[in-house]
matplotlib code that plots the C-alpha trace (Angstrom):
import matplotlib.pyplot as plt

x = [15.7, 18.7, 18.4, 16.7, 19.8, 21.2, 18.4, 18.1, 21.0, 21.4, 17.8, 19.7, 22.8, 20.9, 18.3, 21.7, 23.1, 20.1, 20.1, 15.8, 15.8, 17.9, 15.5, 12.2, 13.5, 14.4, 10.9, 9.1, 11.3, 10.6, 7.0, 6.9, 8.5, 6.1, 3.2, 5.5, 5.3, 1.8, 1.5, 3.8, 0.7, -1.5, 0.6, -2.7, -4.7, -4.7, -3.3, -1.4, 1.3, -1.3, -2.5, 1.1, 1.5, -1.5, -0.5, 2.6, 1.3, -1.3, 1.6, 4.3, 0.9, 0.4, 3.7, 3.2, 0.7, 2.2, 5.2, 2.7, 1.5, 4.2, 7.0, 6.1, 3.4, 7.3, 9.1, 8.2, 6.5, 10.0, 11.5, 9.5, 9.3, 13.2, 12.7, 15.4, 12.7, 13.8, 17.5, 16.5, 14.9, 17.7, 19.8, 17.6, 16.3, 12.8, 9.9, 9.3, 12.8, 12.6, 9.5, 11.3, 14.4, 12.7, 10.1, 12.9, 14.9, 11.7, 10.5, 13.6, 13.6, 10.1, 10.9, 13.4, 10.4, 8.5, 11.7, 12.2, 9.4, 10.7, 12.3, 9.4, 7.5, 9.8, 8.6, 4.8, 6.0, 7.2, 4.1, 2.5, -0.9, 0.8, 1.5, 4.1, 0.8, 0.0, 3.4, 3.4, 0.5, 0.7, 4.1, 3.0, -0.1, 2.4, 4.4, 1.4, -0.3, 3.4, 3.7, -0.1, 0.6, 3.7, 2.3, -1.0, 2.0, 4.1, 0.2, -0.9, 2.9, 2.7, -0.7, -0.6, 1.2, 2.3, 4.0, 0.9, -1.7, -0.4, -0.3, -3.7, -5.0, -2.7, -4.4, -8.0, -7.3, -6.0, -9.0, -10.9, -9.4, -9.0, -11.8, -15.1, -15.0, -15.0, -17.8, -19.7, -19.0, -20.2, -22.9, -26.9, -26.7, -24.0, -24.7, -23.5, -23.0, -20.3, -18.4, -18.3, -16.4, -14.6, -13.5, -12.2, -10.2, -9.5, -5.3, -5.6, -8.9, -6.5, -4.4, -7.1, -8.4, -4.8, -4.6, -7.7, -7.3, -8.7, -6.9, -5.5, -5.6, -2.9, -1.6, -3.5, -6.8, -8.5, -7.2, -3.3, -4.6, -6.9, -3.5, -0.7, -3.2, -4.2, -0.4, 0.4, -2.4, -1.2, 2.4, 0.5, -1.4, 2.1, 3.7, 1.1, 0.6, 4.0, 4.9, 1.3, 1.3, 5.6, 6.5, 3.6, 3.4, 5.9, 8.4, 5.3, 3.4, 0.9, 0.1, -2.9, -4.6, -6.1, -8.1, -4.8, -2.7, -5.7, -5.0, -1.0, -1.6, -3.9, -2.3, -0.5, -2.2, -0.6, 1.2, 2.6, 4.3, 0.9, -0.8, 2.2, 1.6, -2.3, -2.2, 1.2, 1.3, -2.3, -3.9, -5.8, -9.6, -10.1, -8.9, -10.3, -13.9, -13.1, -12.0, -14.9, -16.9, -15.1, -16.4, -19.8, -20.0, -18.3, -21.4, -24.0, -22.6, -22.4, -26.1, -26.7, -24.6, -25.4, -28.3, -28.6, -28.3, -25.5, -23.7, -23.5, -21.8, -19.8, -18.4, -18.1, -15.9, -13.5, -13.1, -12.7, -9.9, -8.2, -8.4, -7.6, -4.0, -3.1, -3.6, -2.1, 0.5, 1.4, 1.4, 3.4, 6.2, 6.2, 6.0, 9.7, 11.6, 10.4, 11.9, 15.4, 15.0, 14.6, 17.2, 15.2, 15.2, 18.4, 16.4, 13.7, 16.2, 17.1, 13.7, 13.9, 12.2, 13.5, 13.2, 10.8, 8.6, 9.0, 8.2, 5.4, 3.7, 4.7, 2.5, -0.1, -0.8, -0.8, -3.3, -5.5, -5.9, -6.3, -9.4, -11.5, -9.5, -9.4, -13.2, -15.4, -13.8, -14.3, -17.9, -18.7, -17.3, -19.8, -22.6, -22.4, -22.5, -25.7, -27.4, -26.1, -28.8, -26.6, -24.5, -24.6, -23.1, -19.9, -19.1, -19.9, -17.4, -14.9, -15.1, -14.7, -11.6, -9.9, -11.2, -9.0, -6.6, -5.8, -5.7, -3.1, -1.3, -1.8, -0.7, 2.7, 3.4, 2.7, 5.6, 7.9, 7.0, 7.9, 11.7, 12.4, 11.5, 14.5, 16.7, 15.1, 13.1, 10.0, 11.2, 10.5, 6.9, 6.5, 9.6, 7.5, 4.3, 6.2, 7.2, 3.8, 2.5, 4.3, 3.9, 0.2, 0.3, 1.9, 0.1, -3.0, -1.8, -0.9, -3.9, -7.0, -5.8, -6.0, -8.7, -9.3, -12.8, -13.9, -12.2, -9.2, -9.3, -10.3, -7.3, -5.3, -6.0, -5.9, -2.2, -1.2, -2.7, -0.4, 2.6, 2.5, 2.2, 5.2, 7.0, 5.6, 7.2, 11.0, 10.0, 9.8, 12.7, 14.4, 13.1, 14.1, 17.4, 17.8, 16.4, 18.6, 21.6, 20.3, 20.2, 23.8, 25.0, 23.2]
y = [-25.6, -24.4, -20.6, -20.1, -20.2, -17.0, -15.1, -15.0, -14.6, -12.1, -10.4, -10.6, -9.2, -6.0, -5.8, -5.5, -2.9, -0.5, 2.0, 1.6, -2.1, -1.3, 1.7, -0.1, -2.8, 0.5, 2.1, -1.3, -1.5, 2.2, 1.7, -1.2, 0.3, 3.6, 0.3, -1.1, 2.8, 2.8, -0.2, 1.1, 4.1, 1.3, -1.0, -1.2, -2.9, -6.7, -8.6, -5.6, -7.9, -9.5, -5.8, -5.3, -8.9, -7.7, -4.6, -5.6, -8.8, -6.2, -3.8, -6.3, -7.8, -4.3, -4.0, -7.6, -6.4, -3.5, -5.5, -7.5, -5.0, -2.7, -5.2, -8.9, -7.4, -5.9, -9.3, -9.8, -7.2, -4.8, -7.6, -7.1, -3.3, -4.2, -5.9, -8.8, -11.9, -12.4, -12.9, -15.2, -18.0, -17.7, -18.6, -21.8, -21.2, -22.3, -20.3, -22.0, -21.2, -17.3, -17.1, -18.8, -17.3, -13.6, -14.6, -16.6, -13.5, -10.9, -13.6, -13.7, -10.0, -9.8, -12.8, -10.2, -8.2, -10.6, -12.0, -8.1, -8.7, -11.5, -9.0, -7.4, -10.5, -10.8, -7.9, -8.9, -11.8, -10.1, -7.8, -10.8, -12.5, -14.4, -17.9, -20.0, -21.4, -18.1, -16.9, -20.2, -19.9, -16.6, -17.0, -19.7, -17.5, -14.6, -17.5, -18.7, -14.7, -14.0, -17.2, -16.4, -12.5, -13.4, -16.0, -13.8, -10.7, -13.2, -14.0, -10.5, -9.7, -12.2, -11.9, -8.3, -6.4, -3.2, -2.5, 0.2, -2.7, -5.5, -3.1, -2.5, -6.6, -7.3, -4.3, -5.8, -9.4, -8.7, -6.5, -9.2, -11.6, -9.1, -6.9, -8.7, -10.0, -6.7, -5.1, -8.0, -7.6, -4.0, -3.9, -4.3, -7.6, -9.2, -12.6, -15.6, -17.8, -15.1, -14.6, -18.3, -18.9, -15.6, -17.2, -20.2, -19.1, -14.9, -15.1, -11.4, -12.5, -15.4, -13.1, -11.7, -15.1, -16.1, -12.9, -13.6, -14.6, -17.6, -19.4, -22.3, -24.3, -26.0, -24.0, -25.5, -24.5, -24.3, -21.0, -22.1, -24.8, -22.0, -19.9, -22.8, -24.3, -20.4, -19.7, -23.0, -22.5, -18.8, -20.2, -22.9, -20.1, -18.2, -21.5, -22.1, -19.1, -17.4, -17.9, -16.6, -13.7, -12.6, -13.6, -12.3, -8.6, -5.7, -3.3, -1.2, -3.7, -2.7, -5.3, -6.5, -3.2, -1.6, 1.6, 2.5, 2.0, 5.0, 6.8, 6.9, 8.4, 11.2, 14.8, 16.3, 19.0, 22.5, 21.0, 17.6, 17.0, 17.2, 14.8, 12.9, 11.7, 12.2, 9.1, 7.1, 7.3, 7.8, 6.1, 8.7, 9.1, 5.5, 4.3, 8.1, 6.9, 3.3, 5.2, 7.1, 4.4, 2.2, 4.8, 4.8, 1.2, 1.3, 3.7, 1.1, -1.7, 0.4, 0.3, -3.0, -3.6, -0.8, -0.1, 3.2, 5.9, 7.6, 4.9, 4.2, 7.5, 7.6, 3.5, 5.0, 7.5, 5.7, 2.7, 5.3, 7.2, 3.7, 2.8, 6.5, 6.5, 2.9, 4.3, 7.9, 6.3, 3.8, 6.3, 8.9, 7.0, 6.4, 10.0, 10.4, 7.2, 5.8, 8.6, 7.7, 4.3, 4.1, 6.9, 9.6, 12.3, 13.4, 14.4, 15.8, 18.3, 19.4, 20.6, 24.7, 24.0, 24.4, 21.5, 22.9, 23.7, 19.7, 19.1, 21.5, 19.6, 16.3, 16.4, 18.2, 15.6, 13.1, 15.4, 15.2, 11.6, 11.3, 14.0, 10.7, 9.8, 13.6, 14.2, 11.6, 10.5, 14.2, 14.1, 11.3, 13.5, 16.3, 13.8, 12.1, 15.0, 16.0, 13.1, 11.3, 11.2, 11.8, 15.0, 17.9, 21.4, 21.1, 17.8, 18.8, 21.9, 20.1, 17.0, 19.1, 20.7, 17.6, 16.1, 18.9, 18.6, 15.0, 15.6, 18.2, 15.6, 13.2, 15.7, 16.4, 12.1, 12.6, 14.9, 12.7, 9.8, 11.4, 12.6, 9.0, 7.2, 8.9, 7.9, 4.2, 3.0, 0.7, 1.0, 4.1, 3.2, 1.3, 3.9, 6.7, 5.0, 4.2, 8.1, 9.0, 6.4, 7.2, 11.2, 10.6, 8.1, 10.7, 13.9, 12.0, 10.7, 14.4, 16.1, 13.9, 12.7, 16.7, 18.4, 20.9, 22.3, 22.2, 26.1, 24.7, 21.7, 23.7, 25.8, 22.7, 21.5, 24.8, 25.3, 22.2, 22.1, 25.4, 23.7, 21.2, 23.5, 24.9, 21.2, 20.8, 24.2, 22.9, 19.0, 20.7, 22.7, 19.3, 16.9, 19.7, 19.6, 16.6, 16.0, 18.9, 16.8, 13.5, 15.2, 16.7, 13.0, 11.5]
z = [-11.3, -13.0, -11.9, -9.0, -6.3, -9.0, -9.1, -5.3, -4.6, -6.7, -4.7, -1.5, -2.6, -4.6, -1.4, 1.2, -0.4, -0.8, 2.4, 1.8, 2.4, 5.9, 6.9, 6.0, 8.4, 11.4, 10.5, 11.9, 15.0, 15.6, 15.3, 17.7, 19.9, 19.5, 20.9, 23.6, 24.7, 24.4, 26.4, 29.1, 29.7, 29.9, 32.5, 35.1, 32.6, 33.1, 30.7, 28.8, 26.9, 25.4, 23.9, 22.6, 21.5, 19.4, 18.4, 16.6, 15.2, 13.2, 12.3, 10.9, 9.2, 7.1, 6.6, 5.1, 3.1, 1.7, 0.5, -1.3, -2.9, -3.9, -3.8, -4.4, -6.9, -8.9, -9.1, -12.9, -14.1, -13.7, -16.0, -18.2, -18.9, -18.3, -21.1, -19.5, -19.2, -22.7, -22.2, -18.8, -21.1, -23.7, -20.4, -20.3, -17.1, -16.5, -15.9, -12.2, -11.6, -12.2, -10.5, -7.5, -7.8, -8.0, -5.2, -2.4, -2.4, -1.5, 0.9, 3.1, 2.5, 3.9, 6.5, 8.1, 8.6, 11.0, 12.5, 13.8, 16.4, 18.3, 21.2, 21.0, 21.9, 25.0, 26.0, 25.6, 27.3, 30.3, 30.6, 31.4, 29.5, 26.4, 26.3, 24.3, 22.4, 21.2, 20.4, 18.2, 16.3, 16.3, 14.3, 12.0, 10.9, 10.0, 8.0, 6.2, 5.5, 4.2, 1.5, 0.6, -0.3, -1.8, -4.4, -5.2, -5.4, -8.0, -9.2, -10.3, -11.6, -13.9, -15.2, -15.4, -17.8, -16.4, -12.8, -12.1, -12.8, -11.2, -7.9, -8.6, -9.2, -6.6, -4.0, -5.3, -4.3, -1.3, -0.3, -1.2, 1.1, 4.3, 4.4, 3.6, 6.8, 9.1, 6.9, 7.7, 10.9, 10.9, 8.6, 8.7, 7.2, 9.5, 7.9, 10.3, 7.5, 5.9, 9.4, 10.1, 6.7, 7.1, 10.3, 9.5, 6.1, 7.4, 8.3, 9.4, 11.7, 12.6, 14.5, 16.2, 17.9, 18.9, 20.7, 22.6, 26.6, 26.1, 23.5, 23.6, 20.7, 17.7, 15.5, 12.5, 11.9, 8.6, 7.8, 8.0, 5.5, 3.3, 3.1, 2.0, -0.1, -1.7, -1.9, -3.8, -6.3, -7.2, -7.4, -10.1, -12.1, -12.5, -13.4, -16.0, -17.4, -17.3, -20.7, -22.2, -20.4, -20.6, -24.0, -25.8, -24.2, -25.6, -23.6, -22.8, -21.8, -23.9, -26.2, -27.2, -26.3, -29.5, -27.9, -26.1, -30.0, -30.9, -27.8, -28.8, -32.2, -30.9, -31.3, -27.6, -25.8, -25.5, -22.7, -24.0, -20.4, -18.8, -21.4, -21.6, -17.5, -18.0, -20.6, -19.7, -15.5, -14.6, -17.7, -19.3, -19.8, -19.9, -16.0, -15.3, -16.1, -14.3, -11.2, -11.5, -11.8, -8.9, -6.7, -7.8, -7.6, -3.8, -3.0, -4.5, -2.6, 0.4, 0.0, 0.1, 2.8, 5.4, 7.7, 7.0, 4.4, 6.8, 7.4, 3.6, 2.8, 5.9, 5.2, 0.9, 2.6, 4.3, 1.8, -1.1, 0.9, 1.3, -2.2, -3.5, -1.0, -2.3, -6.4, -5.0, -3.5, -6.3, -9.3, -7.6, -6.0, -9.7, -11.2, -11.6, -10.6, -13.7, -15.6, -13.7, -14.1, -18.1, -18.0, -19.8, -17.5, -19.2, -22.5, -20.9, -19.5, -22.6, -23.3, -23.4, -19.6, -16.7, -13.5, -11.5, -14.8, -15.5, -12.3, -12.3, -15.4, -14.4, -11.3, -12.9, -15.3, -12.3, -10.4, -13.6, -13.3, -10.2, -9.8, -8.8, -6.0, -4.9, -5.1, -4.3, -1.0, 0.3, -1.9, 0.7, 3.4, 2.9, 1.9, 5.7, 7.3, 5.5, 5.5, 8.6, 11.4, 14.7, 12.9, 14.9, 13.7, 16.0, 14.3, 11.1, 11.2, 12.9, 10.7, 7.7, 9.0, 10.3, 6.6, 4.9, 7.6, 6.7, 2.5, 3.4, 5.5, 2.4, -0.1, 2.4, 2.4, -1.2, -1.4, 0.7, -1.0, -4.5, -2.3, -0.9, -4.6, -5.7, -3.2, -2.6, -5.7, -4.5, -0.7, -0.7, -0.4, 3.1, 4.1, 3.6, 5.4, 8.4, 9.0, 8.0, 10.4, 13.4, 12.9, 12.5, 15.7, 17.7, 16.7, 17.9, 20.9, 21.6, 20.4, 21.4, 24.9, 26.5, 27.1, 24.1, 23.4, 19.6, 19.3, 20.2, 18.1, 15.1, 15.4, 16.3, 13.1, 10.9, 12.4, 11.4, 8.0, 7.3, 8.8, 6.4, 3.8, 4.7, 5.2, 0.7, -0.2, 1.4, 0.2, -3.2, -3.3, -2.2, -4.8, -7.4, -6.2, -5.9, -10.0, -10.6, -9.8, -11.1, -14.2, -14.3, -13.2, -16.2]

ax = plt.figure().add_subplot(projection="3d")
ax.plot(x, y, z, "-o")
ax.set_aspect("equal")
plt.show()
């Protein structure tokens, strides 16, 4: 175990002094205390600290979630495009003890995360409707959801080469686990046999019954066991395949892969830039056709699943427009941190460009790749409205402009997600979700609780979508500032 006491604290010492870490930790509080506001409009409903008590136990579990994914998912995989995992077993320390030495520190890190909630749950508590046997297996069920995401995280960072694909196994198996269970729920087939199991194993459904009125049961259930048992296996696989899958991979991370070895030696378009972030960050044509064919696939088993052709689209819609943010939001908090990272964005600067060109081609390459995750969401959009059986023409003109409204509002977190990355590396991620979050929260709290006709809300929307045009325009002056003076600091 020689190792593992270094690396973390090592984690925890890096993690304290990064200003993201600290603001991640401010953006929860601020948005439970955005649901103890909510509750306080709600204070003649019986039982409303239970709602709250709910409320934040499914926030802090997202936030959770997206450490899995863009944090815990990190631990190993930035060693090795680091190329440092070398230099760690010349230091003869094990592979258990990197893997826990990387994961202890991101747990505690994460740990912080739920402990933030406790005054919260006094407040719940004082509303009135929580018991001290739901606070504790409410509690418990966070611990166990936040060993089992870390270990599958660890998982999928070990087996997985690159940062950008270990985000994606990691955002797969965690889907998976979490959301089989509410389209069952929800869908034509709503198969007992698949809720029961779902049930008794779901962490996140977990939360759910412990928040019901009637609980009263011990904090172990068969999902408490599912979860230590899951996270102990995952923490095995690492163990056992850490050295196959770390010591046999390049810098790249692109070993093994023959068809991207031809793609390398192919000639650069007219704009190498743009190819350059078509084939490196996005993945080229090849994980172009997959994410095509992800969709397409989605759609088919939206079929099988749903009651009715409408349904299908509208369920294809929403899923897509999950899975497109998650890849969106992976590869561009990526676009230029990487570039500061490996400490190349000096030399691209001495390209006869200027910044905002750079810029300009940088994110056009990314928008290349991305064309699936642009499209088909809003393909499924227009396909609902047509084919959906309860779609009048109001709805269908104001779901179209609240659609675009939102892929502007996407397009603007883009851009602050891109800003914070250079300021806070991977932090930047659930940072930028939690002001996206808490705007979005608050804009439809204002919006759908007056009384506005569908003229209104039409021009609602259509202001806002130019207001956040206007809030790109200054968040690209600022990220080309603020590249302008990463590069003269170089």
């Amino acid at each position: 175990m020689n190792g593992v006491w270094q690396l973390a604290r090592q984690a925890l010492v890096t993690d304290s002094r990064r200003a993201g870490s600290h603001a991640v930790r401010f953006g929860l509080m601020a948005v439970l205390y955005i649901a103890v506001a909510a509750a306080h409009f709600h204070q003649t409903r019986t039982a409303s600290g239970l709602t709250l008590f709910h409320a934040q136990l499914l926030i802090t579990a997202f936030y959770l979630t997206i450490n899995a994914i863009f944090g815990f998912s990190q631990a190993i995989t930035e060693e090795k495009e680091d190329g440092t995992l070398g230099l760690l077993r010349l230091a003869d320390i094990s592979p258990l003890s990197i893997l826990l030495g990387k994961t202890s520190g991101r747990l505690i890190d994460a740990g912080l995360l739920v402990g933030i909630q406790i005054p919260f749950t006094i407040v719940a508590m004082t509303l009135g409707g929580v018991s001290w046997s739901q606070i504790v297996a409410a509690y418990w069920t966070l611990a166990i959801y936040l060993w089992l995401l870390a270990t599958l995280g660890i998982a999928a960072s070990v087996t997985f080469s690159t940062g950008s694909a270990a985000a994606r196994g990691a955002t797969i198996l965690v889907a998976l686990y979490v959301l089989p269970p509410y389209l069952a729920m929800t869908s034509s087939l709503r198969s007992p046999a698949l809720i029961s199991l779902y049930q008794r194993i779901s962490l996140p459904m977990r939360l759910t019954a412990v928040t019901e009125s009637s609980f009263n049961e011990s904090p172990w259930c068969p999902a408490m066991a599912f979860g230590t048992l899951g996270g102990f296996v995952c923490l095995c696989w690492s163990w056992w395949v850490f050295d196959r899958r770390t010591l046999t991979a390049d810098a790249s991370g692109h070993a093994g892969w023959r068809w991207e070895s031809r793609v390398q030696s192919r000639r650069a378009w007219s704009c190498p830039i743009v190819w350059r972030e078509f084939q490196f960050l996005t993945g080229g044509r090849r994980w172009l056709v997959i994410r095509t064919l992800g969709y397409v696939l989605l759609l088919v088993s939206m079929v099988f699943i749903q009651d009715s052709i409408g349904h299908v689209f509208a369920w294809a819609a929403l899923i897509s427009g999950l899975f497109a943010a998650i890849d969106g939001t992976w590869s561009a908090s990526r676009l230029f941190r990487d570039e500061v990272r490996e400490q190349t964005w000096s030399s691209l600067l001495q390209t006869p460009h200027s910044v905002a060109r750079l810029a300009f081609d940088k994110a056009t390459g990314w928008l290349l790749g991305m064309l699936p995750s642009v499209v088909m969401p809003y393909l499924y959009i227009v396909m609902t409205i047509a084919v959906h059986e309860n779609t009048r023409f109001d709805m269908a003109i104001e779901l179209l402009i609240g659609s675009l409204t939102v892929g502007v509002a996407n397009f603007a977190y883009l851009h602050l997600l891109v800003l914070m990355s250079l300021y806070h590396g991977w932090k930047a991620t659930p940072l930028t979700l939690t002001i996206y979050f808490a705007l979005a929260w608050v804009y439809v709290f204002s919006v759908f609780t007056s009384r506005m006709n569908l003229t209104t809300r039409c021009a609602f929307f259509l202001f806002t979508a130019l207001v956040l045009a206007a809030v790109m325009m200054v968040l690209q002056l600022l990220i080309i500032r603020r590249l302008t003076k990463l590069g003269e600091t170089a």
